[in-house]
N, C-alpha and C positions, 0 to 999 in steps of 0.2 A: 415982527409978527405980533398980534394982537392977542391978548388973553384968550378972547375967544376961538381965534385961530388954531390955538396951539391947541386945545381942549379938544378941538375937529380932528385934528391931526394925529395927537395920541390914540383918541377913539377910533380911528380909523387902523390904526399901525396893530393897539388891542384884539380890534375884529380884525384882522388880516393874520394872526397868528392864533390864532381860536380859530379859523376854519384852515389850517397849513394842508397841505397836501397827507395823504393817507400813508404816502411811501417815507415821510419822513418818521410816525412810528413801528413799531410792533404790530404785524396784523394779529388778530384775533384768532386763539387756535385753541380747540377745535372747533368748526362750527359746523360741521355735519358727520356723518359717522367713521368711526374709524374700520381696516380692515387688516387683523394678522392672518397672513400665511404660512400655514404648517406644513412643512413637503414631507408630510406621512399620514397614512389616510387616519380616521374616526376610529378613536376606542385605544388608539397607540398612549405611549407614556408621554409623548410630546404632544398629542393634540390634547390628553388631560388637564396637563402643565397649561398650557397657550389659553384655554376656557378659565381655568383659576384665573389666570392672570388678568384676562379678558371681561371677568366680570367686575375684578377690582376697578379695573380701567374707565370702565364703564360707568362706575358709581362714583369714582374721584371725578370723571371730566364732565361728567354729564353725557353725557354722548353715548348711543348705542355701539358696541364692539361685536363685527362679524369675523368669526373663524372661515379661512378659505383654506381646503385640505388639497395639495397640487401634490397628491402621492406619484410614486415612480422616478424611473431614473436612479434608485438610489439615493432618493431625496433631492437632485440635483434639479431636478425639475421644477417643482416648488421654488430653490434657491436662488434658479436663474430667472422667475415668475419674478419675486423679491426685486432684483439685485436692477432690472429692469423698470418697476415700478419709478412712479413720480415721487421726487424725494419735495412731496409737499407736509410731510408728517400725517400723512392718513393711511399709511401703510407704512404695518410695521411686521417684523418677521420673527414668530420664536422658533428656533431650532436645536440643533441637536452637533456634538462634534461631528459626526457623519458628515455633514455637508461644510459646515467650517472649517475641519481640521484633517477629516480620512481621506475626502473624495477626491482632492489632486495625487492619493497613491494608491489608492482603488481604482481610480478608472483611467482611462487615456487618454480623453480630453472631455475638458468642463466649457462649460460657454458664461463661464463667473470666475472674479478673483474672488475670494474670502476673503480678503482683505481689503482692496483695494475697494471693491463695487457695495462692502457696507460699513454703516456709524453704526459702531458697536453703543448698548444703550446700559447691558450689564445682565448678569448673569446671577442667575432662578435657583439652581441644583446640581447635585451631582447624584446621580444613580451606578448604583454596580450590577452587574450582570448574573441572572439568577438562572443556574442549571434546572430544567425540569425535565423529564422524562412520564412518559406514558403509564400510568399503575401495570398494564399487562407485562410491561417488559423486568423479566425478575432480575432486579436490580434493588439495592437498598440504599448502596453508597457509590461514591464515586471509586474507591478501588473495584468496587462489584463491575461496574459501567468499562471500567479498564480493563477486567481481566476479560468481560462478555465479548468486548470488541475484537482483545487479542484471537480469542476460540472463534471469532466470526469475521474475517475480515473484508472488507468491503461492503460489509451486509449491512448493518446499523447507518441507522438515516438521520440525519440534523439539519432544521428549517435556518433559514434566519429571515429578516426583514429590513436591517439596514447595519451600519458598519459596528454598532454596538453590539451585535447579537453575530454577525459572523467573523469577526476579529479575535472573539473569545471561542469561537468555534473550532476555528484554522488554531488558534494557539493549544487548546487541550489537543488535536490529535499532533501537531506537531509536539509538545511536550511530555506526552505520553506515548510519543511512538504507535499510535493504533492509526486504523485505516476506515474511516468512515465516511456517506457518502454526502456531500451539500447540496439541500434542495431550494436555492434563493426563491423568493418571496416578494410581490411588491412592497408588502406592508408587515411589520409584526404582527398584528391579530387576524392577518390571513395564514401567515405560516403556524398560528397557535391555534387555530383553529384545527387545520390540519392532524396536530398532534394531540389535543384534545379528542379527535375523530378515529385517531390511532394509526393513523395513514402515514404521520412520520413519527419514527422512533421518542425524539429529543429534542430541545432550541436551547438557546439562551433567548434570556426577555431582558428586555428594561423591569425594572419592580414594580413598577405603576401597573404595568399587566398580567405580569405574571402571579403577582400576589393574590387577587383576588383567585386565582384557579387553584393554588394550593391549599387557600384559607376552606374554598368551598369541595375537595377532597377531589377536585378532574384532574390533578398532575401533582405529582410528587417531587419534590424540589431536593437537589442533591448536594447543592452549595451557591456560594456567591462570591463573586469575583473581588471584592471588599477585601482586606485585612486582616476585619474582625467581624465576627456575627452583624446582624442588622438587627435594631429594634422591634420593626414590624414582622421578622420570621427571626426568632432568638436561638431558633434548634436546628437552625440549620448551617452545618460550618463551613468558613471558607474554603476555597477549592483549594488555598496554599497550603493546609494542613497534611494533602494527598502528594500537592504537585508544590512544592518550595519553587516560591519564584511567582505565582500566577496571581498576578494580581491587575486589573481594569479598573476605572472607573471612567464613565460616559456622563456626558453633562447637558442643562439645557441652558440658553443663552437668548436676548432678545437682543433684536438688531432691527434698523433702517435701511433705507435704499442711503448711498454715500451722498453726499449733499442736502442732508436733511437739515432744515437750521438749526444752530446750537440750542436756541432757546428752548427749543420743541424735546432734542434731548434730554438737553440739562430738567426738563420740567418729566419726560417719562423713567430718567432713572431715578428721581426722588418718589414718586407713585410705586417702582417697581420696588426697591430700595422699605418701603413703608407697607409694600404687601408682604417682602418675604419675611420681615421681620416681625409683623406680627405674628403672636403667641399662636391665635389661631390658624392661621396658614400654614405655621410650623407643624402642630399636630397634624394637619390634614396632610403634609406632604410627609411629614412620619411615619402617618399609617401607610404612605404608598410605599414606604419603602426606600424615601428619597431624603437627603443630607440638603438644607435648605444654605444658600449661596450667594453672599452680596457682592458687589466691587463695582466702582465706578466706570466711565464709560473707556477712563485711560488705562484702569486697570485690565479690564476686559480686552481690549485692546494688545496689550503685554502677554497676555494671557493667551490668547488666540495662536499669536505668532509660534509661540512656546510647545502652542496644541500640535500646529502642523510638523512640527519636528518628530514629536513622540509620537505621534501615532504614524509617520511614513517609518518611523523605526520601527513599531509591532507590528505593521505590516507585514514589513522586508523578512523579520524576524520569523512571521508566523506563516513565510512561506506561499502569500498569495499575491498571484499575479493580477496584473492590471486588465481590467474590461473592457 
């Protein structure tokens, strides 16, 4: 082969691996918008959560971030919307234990595994459960709310809107022996509206909702399902102070449809990962009332599995049947 030849030859071999085929690297992600699914309608503590997160999203990728709200079902609806989706990373899902960890002992049958049908990406918060009650109903504190029930049974009414809000429901009248009646809800801020309207006695909330009605004097808050007090409401004490033992905490979580490629992962739990850790994210989810939450996507993972144990126990515990 001749000097010149071989000069032809390389150059050619050069251009034939500068144009290789596109499936040999990484395609390009994202390049058009992304969309999380919330399975609990506008105004909930979860579709608050999924907008924060959504707008961080948005400004790290470039890309516009739509919330799609698939309320009903118990959330399950939304879940199985998710868990269906195209695992190309353009759908992603924040939720709630309700649908990953309650709803295989809540209801009878799901048309999703929680585990299996998503790539967990890592997890946002934890919120506790905050009792409110209606200003007309003469009650101050939680023994007040116990002794009203005992002199009325059956009469007093409590909304809820997903497993967060009726788990601590079912567990206060199971733990306190009173008899009060549950009026489910598609959504939290349908059933809080209700009791804002005075139509039902009581609820529990996620904090992201309920905070804002107490800070603005439409519902009086009787405790939280927490420990220890909450920053964002400091006067108001745990429920285990009345009832030893009662103690929740609900969480929110982002997830994939399963087969979403690693890379796509690995790249939104570093974005998710550097939203909750910012300074300011933290206050803002502090004012909501919420404990801000990292863990990788293996952690999350570990975590999940952990969830559905505990909560098909406070189920069982708190004495409600399957739907």
């Amino acid at each position: 082969m001749t000097r010149r030849q071989f000069l032809q030859t390389t150059a050619c071999v050069v251009a034939a691996l500068s144009t290789a085929p596109a499936w040999t690297q990484e395609p390009p992600w994202p390049t058009r918008p992304l969309r999380i699914i919330v399975p609990f309608g506008a105004g909930s503590g979860n579709d608050i959560v999924a907008r924060l997160v959504g707008d961080h999203l948005s400004r790290a990728l470039g890309q516009p971030v739509v919330v799609d709200n698939r309320a009903g079902g118990n959330g399950t609806i939304g879940a199985d919307a998710a868990a269906r989706s195209a695992p190309d990373g353009y759908t992603l899902f924040v939720t709630t234990n309700t649908t990953q960890a309650a709803a295989p002992s809540l209801m009878k049958k799901i048309n999703y595994d929680p585990i299996k049908d998503f790539a967990p990406i890592g997890r946002i918060a934890n919120t506790p459960a905050l009792l409110l009650v209606h200003p007309s109903l003469p009650v101050k504190t939680l023994a007040d709310l116990i002794a009203l029930a005992k002199a009325r049974p059956g009469k007093l009414t409590y909304a809820s809107g997903s497993a967060g809000t009726l788990v601590p429901g079912a567990m206060l009248t199971s733990m306190a022996g009173i008899d009060m009646l549950h009026v489910p809800y598609k959504s939290i801020p349908l059933g809080l509206n209700d009791v804002v309207a005075g139509q039902v006695d009581m609820m529990f909330t996620d904090m992201a909702t309920g905070t804002p009605q107490v800070k603005g004097g439409k519902l009086r808050a009787l405790g939280v399902s927490s420990a220890a007090p909450v920053p964002a409401l400091p006067d108001v004490p745990p429920i285990a102070q009345t009832l030893k033992g009662f103690e929740l905490l609900a969480w929110y979580a982002m997830y994939a449809p399963a087969g979403t490629p690693a890379p796509v992962i690995d790249r939104l739990n570093r974005e998710l990962r550097a939203f909750v850790g910012n300074p300011a994210t933290q206050e803002r989810l502090g004012a909501l009332g919420l404990q801000p939450m990292t863990s990788t996507p293996a952690e999350l993972a570990d975590f999940g599995r952990g969830e559905l144990a505990r909560w098909a126990r406070l189920i069982q515990q708190a004495g409600i049947q399957p739907e």
